[in-house]
C-alpha positions as CSV (number, residue, x, y, z in Angstrom):
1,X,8.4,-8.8,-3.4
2,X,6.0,-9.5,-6.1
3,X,5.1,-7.2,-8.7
4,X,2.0,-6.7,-11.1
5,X,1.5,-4.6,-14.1
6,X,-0.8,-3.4,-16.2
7,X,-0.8,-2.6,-19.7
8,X,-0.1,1.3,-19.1
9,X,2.6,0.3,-16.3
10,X,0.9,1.7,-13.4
11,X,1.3,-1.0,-10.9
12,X,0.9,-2.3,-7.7
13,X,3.7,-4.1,-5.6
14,X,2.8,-7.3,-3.2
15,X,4.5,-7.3,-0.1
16,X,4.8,-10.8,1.9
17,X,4.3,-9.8,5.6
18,X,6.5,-12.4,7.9
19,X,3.2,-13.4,8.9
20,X,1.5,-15.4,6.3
21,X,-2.2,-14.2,7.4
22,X,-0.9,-10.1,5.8
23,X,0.2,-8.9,2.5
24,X,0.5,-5.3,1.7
25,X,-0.8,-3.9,-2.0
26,X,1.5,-0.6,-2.6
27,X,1.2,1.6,-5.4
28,X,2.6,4.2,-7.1
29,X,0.0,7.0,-7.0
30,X,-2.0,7.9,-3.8
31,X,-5.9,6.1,-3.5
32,X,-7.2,8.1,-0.6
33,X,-6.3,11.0,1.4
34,X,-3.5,11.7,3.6
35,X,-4.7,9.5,6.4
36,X,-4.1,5.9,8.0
37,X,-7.3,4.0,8.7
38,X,-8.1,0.7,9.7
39,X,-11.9,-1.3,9.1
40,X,-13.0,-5.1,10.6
41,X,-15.5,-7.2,9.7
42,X,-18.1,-6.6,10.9
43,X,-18.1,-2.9,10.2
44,X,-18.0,-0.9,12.8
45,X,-20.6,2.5,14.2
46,X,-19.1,5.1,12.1
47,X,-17.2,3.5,9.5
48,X,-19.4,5.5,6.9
49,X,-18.1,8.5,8.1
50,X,-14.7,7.2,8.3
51,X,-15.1,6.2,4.6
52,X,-15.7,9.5,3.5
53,X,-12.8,10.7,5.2
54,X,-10.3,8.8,2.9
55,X,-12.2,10.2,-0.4
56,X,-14.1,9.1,-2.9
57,X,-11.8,6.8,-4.7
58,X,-10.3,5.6,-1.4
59,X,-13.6,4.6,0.2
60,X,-15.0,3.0,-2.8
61,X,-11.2,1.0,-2.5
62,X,-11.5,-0.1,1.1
63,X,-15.3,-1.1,0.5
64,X,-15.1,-3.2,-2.7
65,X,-12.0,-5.0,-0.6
66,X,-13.8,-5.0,2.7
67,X,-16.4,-6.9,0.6
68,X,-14.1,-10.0,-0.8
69,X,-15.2,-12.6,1.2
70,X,-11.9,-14.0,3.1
71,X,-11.0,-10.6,3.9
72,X,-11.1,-9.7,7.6
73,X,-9.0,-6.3,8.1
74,X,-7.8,-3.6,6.1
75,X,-5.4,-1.2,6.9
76,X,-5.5,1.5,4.1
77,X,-3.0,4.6,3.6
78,X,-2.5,7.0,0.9
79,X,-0.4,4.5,-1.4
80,X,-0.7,1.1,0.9
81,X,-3.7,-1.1,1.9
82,X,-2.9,-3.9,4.0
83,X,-5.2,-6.5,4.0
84,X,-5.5,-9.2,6.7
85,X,-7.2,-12.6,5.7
86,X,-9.2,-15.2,7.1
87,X,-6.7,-18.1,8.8
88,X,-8.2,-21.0,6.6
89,X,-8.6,-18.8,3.2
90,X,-6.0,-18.6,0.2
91,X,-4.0,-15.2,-1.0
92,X,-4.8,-16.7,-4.6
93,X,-7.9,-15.4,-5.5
94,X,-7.7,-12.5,-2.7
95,X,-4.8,-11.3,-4.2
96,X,-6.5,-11.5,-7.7
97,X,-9.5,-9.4,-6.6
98,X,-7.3,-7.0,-4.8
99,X,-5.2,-6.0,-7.8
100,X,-8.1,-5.4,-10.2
101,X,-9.4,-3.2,-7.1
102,X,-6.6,-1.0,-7.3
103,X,-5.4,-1.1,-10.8
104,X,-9.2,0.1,-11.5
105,X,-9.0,2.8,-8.6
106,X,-5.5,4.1,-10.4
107,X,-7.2,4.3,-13.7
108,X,-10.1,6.6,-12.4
109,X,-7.3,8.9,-10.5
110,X,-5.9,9.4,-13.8
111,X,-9.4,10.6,-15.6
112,X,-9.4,14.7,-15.4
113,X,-12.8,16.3,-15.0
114,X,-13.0,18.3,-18.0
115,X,-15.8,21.4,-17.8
116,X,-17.7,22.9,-20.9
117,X,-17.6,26.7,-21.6
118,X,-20.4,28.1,-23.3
């Protein structure tokens, strides 16, 4: 197992899958809700509604990885997206992209709305 960090040590963990076409990105803070779902290219009839499902954060997380261009599947769950790639395509820069994904989607779990008084 593989493991990145960032500067404020949240992280995310790379798991190699047996079969080289999967790797699983784990973290240590839940990005969506409390749900297992699972999106193909091409998306699907209802996958906007699906999206909204897993919460803002986690939608915005499954469509910004849906969009990397090797990608084909994603299975994403509250601290786990599992990302199925293209036979011919590299985990270099997929794995790259993915990471800065979620180390970005931790960050904004970690902002607090704050509300004014007055």
């Amino acid at each position: 197992m593989e493991k990145e960090k960032d500067t404020n040590d949240r992280q995310v963990e790379i798991y190699i899958h047996p079969n080289p076409e999967i790797r699983s990105f784990l973290t240590n803070t839940e990005i969506s809700a409390y749900r297992v779902e699972k999106f193909k290219k091409p998306p699907e009839k209802e996958w906007e509604n699906t999206l909204k499902q897993l919460g803002v954060i986690g939608a915005q997380v499954a469509k910004e990885i849906l969009a990397i261009q090797d990608v084909n599947e994603i299975h994403i769950k509250p601290k786990e997206v599992r990302i199925k790639k293209n036979f011919s395509s590299s985990w270099e820069t997929i794995e790259k992209k993915v990471v800065e994904i979620l180390i970005r989607a931790l960050r904004k779990k970690q902002i607090k709305l704050v509300k004014r008084q007055g």
